[in-house]
Phi, psi and omega in degrees: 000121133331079180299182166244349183201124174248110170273138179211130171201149188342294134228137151267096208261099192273307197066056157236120164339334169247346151212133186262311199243164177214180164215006174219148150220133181229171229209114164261101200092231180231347148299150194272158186229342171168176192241172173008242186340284218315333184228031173278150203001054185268136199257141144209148190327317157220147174267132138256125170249127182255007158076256185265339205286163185247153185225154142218173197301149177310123182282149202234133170260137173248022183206135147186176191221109190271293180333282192286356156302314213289289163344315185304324205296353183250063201205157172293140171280114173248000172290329186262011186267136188260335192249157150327288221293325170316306184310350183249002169270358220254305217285310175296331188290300176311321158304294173332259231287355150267020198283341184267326176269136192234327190269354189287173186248181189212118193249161175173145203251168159078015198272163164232135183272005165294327176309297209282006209052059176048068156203141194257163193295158187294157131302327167282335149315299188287316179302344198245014179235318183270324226011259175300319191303142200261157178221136178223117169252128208262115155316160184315299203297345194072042183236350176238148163214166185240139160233180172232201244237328157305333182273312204295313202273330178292343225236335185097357188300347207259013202273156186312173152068359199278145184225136209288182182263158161331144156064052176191171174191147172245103185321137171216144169282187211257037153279313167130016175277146198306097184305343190105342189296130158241129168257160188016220178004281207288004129338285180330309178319300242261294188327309190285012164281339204238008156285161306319136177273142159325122180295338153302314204282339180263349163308288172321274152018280190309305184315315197294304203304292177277041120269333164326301186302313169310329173313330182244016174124286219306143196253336183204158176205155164259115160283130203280040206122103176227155150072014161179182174070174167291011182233025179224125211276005189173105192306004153270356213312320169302338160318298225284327181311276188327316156327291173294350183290302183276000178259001165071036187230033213224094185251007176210166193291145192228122144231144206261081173333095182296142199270127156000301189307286172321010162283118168232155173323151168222137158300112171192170166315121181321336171270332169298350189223056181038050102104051176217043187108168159290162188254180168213136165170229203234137166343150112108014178101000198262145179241189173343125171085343179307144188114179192236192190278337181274330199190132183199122194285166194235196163292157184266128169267099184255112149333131164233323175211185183246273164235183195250315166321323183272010188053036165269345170283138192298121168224166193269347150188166209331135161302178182259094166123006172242070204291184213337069161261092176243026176070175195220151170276189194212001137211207194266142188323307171318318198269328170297313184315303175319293178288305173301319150349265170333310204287290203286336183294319185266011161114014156282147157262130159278137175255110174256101140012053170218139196216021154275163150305317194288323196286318170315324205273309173346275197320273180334306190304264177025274176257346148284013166259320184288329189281348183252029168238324205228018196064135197279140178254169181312305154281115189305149164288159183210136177268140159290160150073298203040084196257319169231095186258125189285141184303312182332278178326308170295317188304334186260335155330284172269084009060286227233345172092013205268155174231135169264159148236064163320093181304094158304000163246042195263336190296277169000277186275316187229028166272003171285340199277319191272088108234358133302301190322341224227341187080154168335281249284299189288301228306302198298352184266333196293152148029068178271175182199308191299305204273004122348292186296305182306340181286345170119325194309141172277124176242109188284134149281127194236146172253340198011063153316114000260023176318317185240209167249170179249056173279070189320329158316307183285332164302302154336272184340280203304331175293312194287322200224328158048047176250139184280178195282313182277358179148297212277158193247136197237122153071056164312318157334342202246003169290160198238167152281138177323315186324306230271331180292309198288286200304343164306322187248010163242253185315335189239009157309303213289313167320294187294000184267318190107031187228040194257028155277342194243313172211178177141311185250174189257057169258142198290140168123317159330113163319160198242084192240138208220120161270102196264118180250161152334306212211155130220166252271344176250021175206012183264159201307287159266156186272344201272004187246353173268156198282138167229112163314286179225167191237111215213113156236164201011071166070003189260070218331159173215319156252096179247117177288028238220335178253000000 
């Protein structure tokens, strides 16, 4: 037998328990077929000997959002304005430099008003730098965006009767005039101007996106929300995955969160949906897991609350420096009840969207009603963020068998900021990790990328070390092991997806996704500091760092 690939590198780190480690895999196809013994002296078409460097399985975000990153990358960086006043020069140069497009919108990414001491750009400002030109600027979290008074008027606010959509707000001062501020929802106004995007246009994106993504290992990812709600760029969007996938512009593995919204009633035999009604969920039935090794629907994504930099997550008591500021849930209990139920009944598993406390506790009543009416499936529901968790809460979690995602790599760059937010008292509950594991919980590494960068390394790090941008270490109790950091983006990502028959580990039979560091993550001084050679899926370089 003829291999097509054989890998060799010093160390191999399989994160599987029972051969932990190799120094050859060889390969068929697009699978692994065995390690050292299993392919001694076996010939293949072709060798990588990566020499001192360490492989491990191809790393996985199990939260991130690629379109709109990927859309993004030609949008103003507004993450480099150290000040307002930069931020509105950055803001004036993009006209200037659109002065021949008169009709164009003028877009831009990354802002945080923390940087500023909470204060948000003037509207009489933007408006006398923009005029007429409509303006959207998306906050870091993507839960807010800033416009000016040409957006605002495209938008109807000033029209008789207007009223914000559910779960949105439209920001006002205390005249009762619009600031320009939009929160959650009330996104959406500014979106259906600018919705549906193209499937070339979401092709592209993806492309741009995921070769980004091989630079930095990663081999697969779950995008958090397609194909509805404010957070999905086209009631086709799967379309546009596919395209790319098969036109070989597609560079990591993708399964795709379908968003709540895009779930519609379905028609079907009365026993197919435990004999309580129609279900919901995508046309002709398809669910969960439908798709391939390439593009795959995930679990259904439902919102519960909003962000914690905008002190929009439902929480149980005041942020600090916000009096009765506890944040908002993005519709009524009832109305979440109904549907994720339904949702889940017809065979989606839920990712629920919460990073308050008060959203957590939703979320749990939730998926312990649904798995005790309707049975826990093979694959777990998962809360997004668990941003802010009560010891009670972690504890019930794992209970239920649940998988979190917490950003670690959120600790870094903006944890001096939520641990204002949140106080002593809160700060050991935020975006935990030691006392996850103990509780029985699955803990996925996620970056929700472009909240944060998707260096997955430096994230690895900040889970390990949990140091913040001025120094200081937040909720020390809750750092992990490097192992334990690495098994967040292989193995037990691949759990929390529900795919951990195709990868997370280095096993014959395995996809064949590969990641090459420098060093490696379970011994190297920082994990954030080490080099990735190279990125190899199903046996095929995506990256090579060599070049």
């Amino acid at each position: 037998m003829q291999l097509d690939l054989i890998l060799r590198a010093r160390e191999i780190l399989t994160m599987n328990p029972e051969r932990p480690t190799a120094t050859a895999v060889g390969v068929i196809g697009d699978r692994i077929v065995g390690l050292d013994d299993e392919i001694s002296g076996l010939k293949a078409l072709r060798t990588l000997d990566f020499g001192d460097s360490c492989v491990t399985p191809g790393l996985i975000d199990a939260h991130c959002h690629t379109a709109w990153w990927g859309l993004g990358l030609d949008a103003l960086d507004l993450s480099q304005a150290d000040t307002l006043d930069a931020l509105y020069g950055l803001i004036a140069a993009e006209v200037e430099r659109k002065a021949d497009q008169p009709d164009t919108w003028i877009h831009g990414t990354g802002f945080n008003q923390v940087r500023y001491n909470g204060e948000f750009p003037d509207i009489a400002l933007l408006d006398r730098i923009t005029g007429d030109r409509p303006l959207y600027l998306r906050h870091t979290s993507g839960h807010s965006a800033i416009t000016n008074t040409a957006t605002l008027r495209l938008i109807g606010v000033a029209e008789p009767g207007f009223e914000a959509p559910g779960g949105g707000v439209v920001v006002r001062d205390g005249k009762g005039v619009p600031t320009g501020l939009l929160e959650e929802a009330a996104q959406g106004l500014v979106q259906s101007l600018l919705m549906p995007y193209s499937v070339e246009d979401l092709v592209e994106a993806l492309d741009k996106a995921t070769t980004l993504y091989a630079a930095q290992g990663i081999t697969s990812f779950t995008e958090a929300g397609v194909g509805g709600g404010w957070i999905g760029h086209s009631p086709i969007e799967a379309q546009a995955y596919q395209i790319a996938a098969a036109s070989g512009r597609l560079h990591a593995r993708a399964q795709l969160m379908p968003a709540i919204d895009a779930l519609r009633p379905l028609e079907a035999h009365p026993v197919d949906f435990c004999r309580e009604g129609a279900g919901i969920g995508l046309d002709l039935g398809i669910s969960y897991g439908f798709g391939d090794t390439a593009v795959a629907f995930g679990h259904v994504k439902v919102f519960l609350d909003g962000s914690l930099l905008g002190a929009t997550a439902a929480v149980t008591e005041d942020f600090c420096g916000h009096v009765h500021s506890r944040g908002y849930l993005l519709d009524d209990p009832r109305a979440y009840r109904e549907r994720a139920l339904a949702a889940y009944r017809s065979g989606w598993p839920l990712a629920l969207h919460a990073i308050g406390d008060a959203a957590i506790d939703l979320a749990l009543d939730l998926i312990d009603e649904a798995q005790q009416r309707y049975g826990c499936r093979e694959t777990p529901c998962r809360i997004e963020h668990f941003g802010i968790a009560r010891p009670d809460q972690v504890e019930r979690a794992g209970r239920l068998r649940i998988a979190v995602t917490p950003q670690a790599g959120f600790i870094g760059p903006i944890g001096d900021q939520i641990a204002d937010l949140v106080g002593v008292e809160r700060e050991p509950w935020l975006y935990r990790g030691r006392s996850v594991i103990d509780a029985g919980v699955l803990l996925a590494g996620s970056s929700d990328l472009p909240v944060a960068d998707n260096n997955l390394r430096r994230g690895m790090q900040s889970a390990v070390d949990r140091r913040t941008h001025s120094g200081s270490t937040l909720a020390p109790k809750e750092a992990i092991t490097p192992e334990e950091a690495l098994r967040t983006h292989t193995e037990w990502a691949a759990r929390a997806t529900g795919q951990i028959a195709e990868k997370g580990t280095l096993e014959r039979g395995k996809l064949a996704d590969f990641a090459v560091f420098s060093e490696s993550p379970l011994t190297a001084p920082r994990i954030s500091e080490i080099e990735v050679i190279a990125t190899i899926l199903g046996g095929r370089i995506t990256f090579d760092g060599s070049s």
